[in-house]
C-alpha positions as CSV (number, residue, x, y, z in Angstrom):
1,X,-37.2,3.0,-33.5
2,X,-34.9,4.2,-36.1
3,X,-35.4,8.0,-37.0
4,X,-34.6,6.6,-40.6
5,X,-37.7,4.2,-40.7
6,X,-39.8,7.6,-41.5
7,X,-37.2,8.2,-44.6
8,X,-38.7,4.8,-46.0
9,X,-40.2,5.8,-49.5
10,X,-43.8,3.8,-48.7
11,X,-43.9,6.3,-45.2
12,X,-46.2,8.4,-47.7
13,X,-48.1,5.6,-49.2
14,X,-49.2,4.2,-45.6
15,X,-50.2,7.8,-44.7
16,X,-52.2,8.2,-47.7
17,X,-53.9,4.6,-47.0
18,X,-54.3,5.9,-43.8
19,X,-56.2,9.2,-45.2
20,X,-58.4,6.9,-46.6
21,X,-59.6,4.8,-43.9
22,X,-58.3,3.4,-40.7
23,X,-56.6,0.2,-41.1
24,X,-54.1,-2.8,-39.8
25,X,-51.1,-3.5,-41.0
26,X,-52.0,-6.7,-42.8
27,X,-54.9,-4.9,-44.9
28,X,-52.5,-1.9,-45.6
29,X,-49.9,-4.6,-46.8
30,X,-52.4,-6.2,-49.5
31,X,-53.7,-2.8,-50.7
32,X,-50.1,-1.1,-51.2
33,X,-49.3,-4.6,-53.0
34,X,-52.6,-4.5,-55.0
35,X,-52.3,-0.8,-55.7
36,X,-48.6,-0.9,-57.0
37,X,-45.9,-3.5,-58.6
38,X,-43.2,-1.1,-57.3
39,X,-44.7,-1.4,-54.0
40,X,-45.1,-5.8,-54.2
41,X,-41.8,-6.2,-55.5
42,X,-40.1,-3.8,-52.6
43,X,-42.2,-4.2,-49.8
44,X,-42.0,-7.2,-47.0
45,X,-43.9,-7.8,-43.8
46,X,-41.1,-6.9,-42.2
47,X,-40.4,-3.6,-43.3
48,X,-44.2,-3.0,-43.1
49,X,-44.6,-3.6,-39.5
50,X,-41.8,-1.4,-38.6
51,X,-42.7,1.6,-41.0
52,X,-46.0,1.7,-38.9
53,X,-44.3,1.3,-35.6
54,X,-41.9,4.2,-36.5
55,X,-45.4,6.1,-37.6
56,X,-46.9,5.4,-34.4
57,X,-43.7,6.3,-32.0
58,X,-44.0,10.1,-34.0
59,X,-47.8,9.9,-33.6
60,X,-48.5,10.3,-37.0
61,X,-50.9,7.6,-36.5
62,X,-52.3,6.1,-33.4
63,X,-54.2,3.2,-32.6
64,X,-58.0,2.2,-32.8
65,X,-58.1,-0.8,-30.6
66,X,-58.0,-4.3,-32.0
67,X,-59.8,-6.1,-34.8
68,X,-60.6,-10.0,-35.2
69,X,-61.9,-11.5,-38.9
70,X,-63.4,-15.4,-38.1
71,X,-60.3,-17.4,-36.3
72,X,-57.7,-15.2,-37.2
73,X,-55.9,-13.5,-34.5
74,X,-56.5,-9.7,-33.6
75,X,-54.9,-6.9,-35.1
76,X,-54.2,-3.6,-34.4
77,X,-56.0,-1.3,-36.2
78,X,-54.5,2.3,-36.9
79,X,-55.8,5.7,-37.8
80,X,-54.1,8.7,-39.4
81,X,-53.6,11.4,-36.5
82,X,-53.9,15.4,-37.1
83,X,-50.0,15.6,-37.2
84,X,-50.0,12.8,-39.2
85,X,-52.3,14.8,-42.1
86,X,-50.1,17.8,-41.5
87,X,-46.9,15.6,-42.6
88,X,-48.8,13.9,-45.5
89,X,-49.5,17.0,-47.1
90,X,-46.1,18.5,-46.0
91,X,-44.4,15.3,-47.8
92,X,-46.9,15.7,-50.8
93,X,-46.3,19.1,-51.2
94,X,-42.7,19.0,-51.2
95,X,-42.4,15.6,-53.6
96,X,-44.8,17.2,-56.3
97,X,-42.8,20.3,-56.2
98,X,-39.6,19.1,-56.1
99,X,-38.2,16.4,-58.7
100,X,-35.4,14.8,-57.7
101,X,-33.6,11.9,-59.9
102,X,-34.5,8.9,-58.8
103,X,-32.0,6.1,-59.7
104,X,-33.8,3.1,-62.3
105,X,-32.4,0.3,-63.3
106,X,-33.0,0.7,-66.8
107,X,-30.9,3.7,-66.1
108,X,-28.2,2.0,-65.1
109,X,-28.4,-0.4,-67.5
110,X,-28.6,2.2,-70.5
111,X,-25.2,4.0,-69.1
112,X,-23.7,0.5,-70.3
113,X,-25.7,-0.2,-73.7
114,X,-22.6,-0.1,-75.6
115,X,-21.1,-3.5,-74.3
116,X,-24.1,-5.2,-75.8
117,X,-22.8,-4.4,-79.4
118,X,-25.1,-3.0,-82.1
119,X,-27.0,-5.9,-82.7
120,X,-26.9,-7.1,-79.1
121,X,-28.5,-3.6,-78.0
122,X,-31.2,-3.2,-81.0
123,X,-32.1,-6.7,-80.0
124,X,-32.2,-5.8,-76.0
125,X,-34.4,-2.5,-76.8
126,X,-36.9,-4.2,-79.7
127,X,-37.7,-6.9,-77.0
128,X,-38.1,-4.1,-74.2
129,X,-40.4,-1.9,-76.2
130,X,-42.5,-4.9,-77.1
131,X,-43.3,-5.9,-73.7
132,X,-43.8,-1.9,-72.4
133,X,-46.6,-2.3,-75.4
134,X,-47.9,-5.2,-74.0
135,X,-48.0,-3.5,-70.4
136,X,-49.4,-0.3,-71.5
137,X,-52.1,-2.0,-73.2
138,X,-53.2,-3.7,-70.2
139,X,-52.7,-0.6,-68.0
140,X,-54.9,1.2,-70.6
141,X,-57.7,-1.7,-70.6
142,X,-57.8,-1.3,-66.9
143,X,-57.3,2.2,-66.6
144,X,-60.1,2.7,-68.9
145,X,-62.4,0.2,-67.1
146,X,-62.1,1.9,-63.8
147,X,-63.7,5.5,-65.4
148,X,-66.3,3.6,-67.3
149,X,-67.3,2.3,-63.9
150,X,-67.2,5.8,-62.1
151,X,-63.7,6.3,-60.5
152,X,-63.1,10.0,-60.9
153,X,-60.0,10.6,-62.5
154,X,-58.5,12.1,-59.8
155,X,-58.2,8.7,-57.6
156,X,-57.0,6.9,-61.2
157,X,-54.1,9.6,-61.9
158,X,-51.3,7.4,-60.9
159,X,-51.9,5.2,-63.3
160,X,-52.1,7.7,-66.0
161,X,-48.9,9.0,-65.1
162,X,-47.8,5.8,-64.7
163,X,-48.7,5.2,-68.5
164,X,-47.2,8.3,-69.8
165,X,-44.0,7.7,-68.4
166,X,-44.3,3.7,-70.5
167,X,-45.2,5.9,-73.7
168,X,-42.5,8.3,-73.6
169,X,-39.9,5.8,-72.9
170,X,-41.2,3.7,-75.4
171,X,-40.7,6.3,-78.1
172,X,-37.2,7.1,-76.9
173,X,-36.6,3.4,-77.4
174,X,-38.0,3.5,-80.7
175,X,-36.0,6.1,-81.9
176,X,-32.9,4.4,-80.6
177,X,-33.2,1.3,-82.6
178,X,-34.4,3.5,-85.4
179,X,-30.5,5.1,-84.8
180,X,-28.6,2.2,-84.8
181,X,-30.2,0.6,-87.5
182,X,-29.5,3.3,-90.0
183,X,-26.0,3.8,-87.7
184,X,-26.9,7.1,-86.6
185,X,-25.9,5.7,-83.8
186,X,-22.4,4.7,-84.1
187,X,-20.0,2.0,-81.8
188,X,-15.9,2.4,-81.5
189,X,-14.1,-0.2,-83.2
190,X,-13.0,-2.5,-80.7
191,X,-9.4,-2.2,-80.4
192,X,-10.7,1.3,-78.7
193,X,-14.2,0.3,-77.1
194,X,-15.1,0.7,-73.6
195,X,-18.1,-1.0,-72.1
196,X,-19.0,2.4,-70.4
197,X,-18.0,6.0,-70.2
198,X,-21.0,6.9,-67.9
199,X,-21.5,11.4,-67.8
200,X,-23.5,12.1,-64.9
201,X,-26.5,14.0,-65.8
202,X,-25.2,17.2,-64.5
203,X,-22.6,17.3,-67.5
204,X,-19.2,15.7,-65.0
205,X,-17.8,12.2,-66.1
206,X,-19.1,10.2,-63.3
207,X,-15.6,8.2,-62.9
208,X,-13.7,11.1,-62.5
């Protein structure tokens, strides 16, 4: 197996899973689906089943013996192994600690706002902080559901940072239609506009 398999963002997920109770690879599927939309839009059987064979070959995890539900066939069920706690809290430790950029799509998308025009882009951002709303007001509903049943927030704070990264991107949006209304926020004339100019965030032009 591929030493980059264990590079695979969900590696930590499935450990943490794992942490939780012992599991096969079908169940841990549906619960990193249920858990996250990041995780159902990226995730496949595919690269599932070989995460967790990559897991098992470094004997992070290590194998229970098999499981059968009514007709369906057996599956192997796993368990998180003593240096496969040691590397979850290594991997946790170092993640928390250490922000990195990760790359977003909005991100990219922003670097080129100014080939949507002024009206183009107010329009683009009003609709994208409309449904954010709509999200976080669902996201609250259910975040709030799950204390008022007895989750500790501890087990829910994913979903509260989850939410605060929704509000503050939300008021940045705000504050950019706010701009280009009142054309604080100002577009070249056309003879002279480029649909991007991208600066990296560490200050270089990033087509240099």
């Amino acid at each position: 197996m591929p030493r980059r398999a264990l590079d695979n963002p969900i590696v930590l997920a499935v450990l943490g899973l794992l942490l939780e109770q012992s599991s096969h690879p079908h169940q841990i599927l549906y619960e990193l689906r249920k858990r996250s939309d990041n995780h159902a839009s990226a995730i496949n059987r595919g690269t599932l089943y070989n995460t967790v064979a990559a897991l098992a070959e470094a004997g992070w995890i290590a194998s229970q013996g098999q499981q059968r539900s009514g007709n369906r066939p057996e599956r192997t069920v796993y368990a998180l192994t003593e240096s496969g706690h040691e590397e979850l809290v290594r991997r946790l430790d170092s993640q928390i600690r250490n922000p990195r950029r990760e790359f977003a799509q909005f991100l990219g998308a922003v670097t080129y706002l100014g080939a949507l025009g002024p009206s183009g882009a107010e329009e683009a951002l009003t609709e994208r902080s409309r449904r954010l709303r709509e999200r976080m007001a669902a996201d609250e509903k259910r975040l709030a559901d799950a204390l008022a049943a007895g989750v500790t927030r501890l087990h829910v704070i994913e979903a509260e940072y989850a939410l605060s990264l929704d509000r503050a991107e939300t008021a940045w949006i705000d504050a950019v239609v706010e701009d280009i209304r009142t054309g604080s926020l100002t577009w070249p004339a056309a003879s002279s506009a480029t649909p991007g100019s991208p600066m990296s965030l560490d200050g270089e032009d990033s087509k240099a």
